[in-house]
C-alpha positions as CSV (number, residue, x, y, z in Angstrom):
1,X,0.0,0.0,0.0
2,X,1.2,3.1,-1.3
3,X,1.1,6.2,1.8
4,X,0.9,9.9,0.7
5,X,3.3,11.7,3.0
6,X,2.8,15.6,3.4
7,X,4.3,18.2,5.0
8,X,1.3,19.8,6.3
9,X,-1.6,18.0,8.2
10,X,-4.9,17.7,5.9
11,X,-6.4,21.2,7.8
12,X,-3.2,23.2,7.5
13,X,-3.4,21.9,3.6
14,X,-6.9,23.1,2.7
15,X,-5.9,26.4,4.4
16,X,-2.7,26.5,2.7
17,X,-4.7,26.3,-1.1
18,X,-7.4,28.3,0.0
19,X,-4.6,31.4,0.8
20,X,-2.5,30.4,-2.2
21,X,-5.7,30.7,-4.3
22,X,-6.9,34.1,-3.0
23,X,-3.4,35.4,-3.5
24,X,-3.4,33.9,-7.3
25,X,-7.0,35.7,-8.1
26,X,-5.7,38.6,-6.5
27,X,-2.9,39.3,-9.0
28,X,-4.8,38.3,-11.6
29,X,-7.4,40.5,-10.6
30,X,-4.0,43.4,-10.3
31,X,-2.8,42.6,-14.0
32,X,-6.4,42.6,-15.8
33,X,-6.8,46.0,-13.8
34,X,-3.5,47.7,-15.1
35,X,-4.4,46.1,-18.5
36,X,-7.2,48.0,-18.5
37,X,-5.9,50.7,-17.4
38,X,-3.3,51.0,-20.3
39,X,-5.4,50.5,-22.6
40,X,-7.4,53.6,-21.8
41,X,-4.6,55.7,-21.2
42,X,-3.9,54.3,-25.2
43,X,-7.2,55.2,-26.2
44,X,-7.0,58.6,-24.2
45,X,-4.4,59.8,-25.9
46,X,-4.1,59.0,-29.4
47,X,-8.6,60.3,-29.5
48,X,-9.7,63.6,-31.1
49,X,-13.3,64.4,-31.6
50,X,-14.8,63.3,-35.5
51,X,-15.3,66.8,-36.2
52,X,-12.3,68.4,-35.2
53,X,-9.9,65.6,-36.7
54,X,-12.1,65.6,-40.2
55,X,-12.1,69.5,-40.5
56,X,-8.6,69.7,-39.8
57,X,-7.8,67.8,-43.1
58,X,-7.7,70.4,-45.9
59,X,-8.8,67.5,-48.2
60,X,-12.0,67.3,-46.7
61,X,-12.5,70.6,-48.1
62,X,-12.1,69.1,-51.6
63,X,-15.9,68.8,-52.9
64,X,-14.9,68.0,-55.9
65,X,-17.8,65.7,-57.1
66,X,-18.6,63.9,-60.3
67,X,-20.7,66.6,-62.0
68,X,-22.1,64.4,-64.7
69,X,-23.5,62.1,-61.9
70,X,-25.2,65.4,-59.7
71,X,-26.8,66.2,-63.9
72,X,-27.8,63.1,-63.9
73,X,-29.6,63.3,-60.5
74,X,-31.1,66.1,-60.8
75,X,-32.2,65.4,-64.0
76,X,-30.5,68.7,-66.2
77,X,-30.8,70.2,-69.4
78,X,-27.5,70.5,-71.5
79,X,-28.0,74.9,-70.8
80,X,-28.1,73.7,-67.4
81,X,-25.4,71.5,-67.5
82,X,-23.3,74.3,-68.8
83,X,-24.1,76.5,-65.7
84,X,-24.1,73.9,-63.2
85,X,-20.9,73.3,-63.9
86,X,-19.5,76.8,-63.8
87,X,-21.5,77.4,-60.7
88,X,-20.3,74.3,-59.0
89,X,-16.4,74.9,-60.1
90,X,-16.5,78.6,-58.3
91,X,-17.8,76.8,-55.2
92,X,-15.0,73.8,-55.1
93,X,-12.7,76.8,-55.6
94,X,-14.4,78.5,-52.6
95,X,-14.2,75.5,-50.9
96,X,-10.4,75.3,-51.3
97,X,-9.8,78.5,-49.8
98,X,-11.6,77.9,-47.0
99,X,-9.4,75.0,-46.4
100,X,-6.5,77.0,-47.0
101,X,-7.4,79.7,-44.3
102,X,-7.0,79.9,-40.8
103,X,-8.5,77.7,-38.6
104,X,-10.6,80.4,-36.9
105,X,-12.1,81.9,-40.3
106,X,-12.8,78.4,-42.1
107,X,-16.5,78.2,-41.0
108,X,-17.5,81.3,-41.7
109,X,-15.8,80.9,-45.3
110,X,-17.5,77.7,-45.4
111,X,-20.7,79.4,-44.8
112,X,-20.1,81.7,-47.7
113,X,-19.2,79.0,-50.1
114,X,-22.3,77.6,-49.2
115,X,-24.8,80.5,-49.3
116,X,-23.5,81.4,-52.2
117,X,-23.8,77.9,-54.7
118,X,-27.4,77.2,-53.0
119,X,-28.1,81.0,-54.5
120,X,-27.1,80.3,-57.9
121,X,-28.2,76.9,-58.1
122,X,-32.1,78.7,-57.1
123,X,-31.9,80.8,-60.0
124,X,-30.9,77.3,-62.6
125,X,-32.9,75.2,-61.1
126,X,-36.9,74.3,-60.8
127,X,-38.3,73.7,-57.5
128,X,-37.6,69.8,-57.6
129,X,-34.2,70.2,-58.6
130,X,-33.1,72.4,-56.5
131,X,-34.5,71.1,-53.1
132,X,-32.4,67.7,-54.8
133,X,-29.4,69.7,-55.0
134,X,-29.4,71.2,-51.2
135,X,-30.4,67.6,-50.1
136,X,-27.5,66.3,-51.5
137,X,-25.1,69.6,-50.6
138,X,-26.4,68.8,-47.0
139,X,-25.4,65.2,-47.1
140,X,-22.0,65.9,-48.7
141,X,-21.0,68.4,-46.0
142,X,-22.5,66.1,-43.4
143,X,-20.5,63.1,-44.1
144,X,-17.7,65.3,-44.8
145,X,-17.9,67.0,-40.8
146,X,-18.5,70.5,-42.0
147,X,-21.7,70.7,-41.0
């Protein structure tokens, strides 16, 4: 017959894995906890907020769009192709300079740009085609975070 021989009597041993266990789940417990805290000090520091990271891109400010698929969608005329055109060149090129400005003066460029497209487009377009046109201005600048 085969005897077990221990160093500590069979209480002292239960109390002796019950302690080594506690201690165990308490580092465990310590190493998931600094995990997590790395990894929001990660996130912390490398986050912007959407807007602010997307208008500081002077791409964003790009809207140059595939004219011939806005004609298309709004249905034009070739006259009004012709002026559509022009009228949306002048505000890509309004667009750019808002990019290029400061910081503190690109809404209010932006603004302009803006004001000033949806105004020519209402004298181009009819009714339907024009509240087409400031649906899809609106979704461009949307998804673009300047508006």
């Amino acid at each position: 017959m085969r005897t077990h021989y221990s160093f500590f009597l069979p209480s002292q041993k239960k109390h002796y894995t019950f302690a080594l266990m506690k201690s165990r789940i308490s580092v465990m417990k310590k190493m998931i906890f600094i995990l997590v805290a790395m990894f929001a000090a990660a996130i912390g520091t490398f986050a912007e907020t959407k807007k602010e990271a997307k208008t500081d891109n002077i791409a964003v400010y790009n809207i140059d769009i595939k004219i011939n698929a806005l004609c298309v969608a709004l249905q034009l005329n070739e006259d009004q192709k012709e002026t559509v055109t022009d009228f949306h060149n002048t505000f890509c090129m309004e667009m750019l300079v808002a990019g290029n400005a400061e910081k503190s003066e690109r809404k209010k460029l932006v603004d302009h740009a803006v004001e000033n497209a949806v105004s020519n487009m209402s004298y181009i377009l009819t009714k339907e085609q024009y509240d087409k046109y400031v649906t899809i201005l609106n979704n461009t600048l949307y998804n673009r975070g300047l508006r």
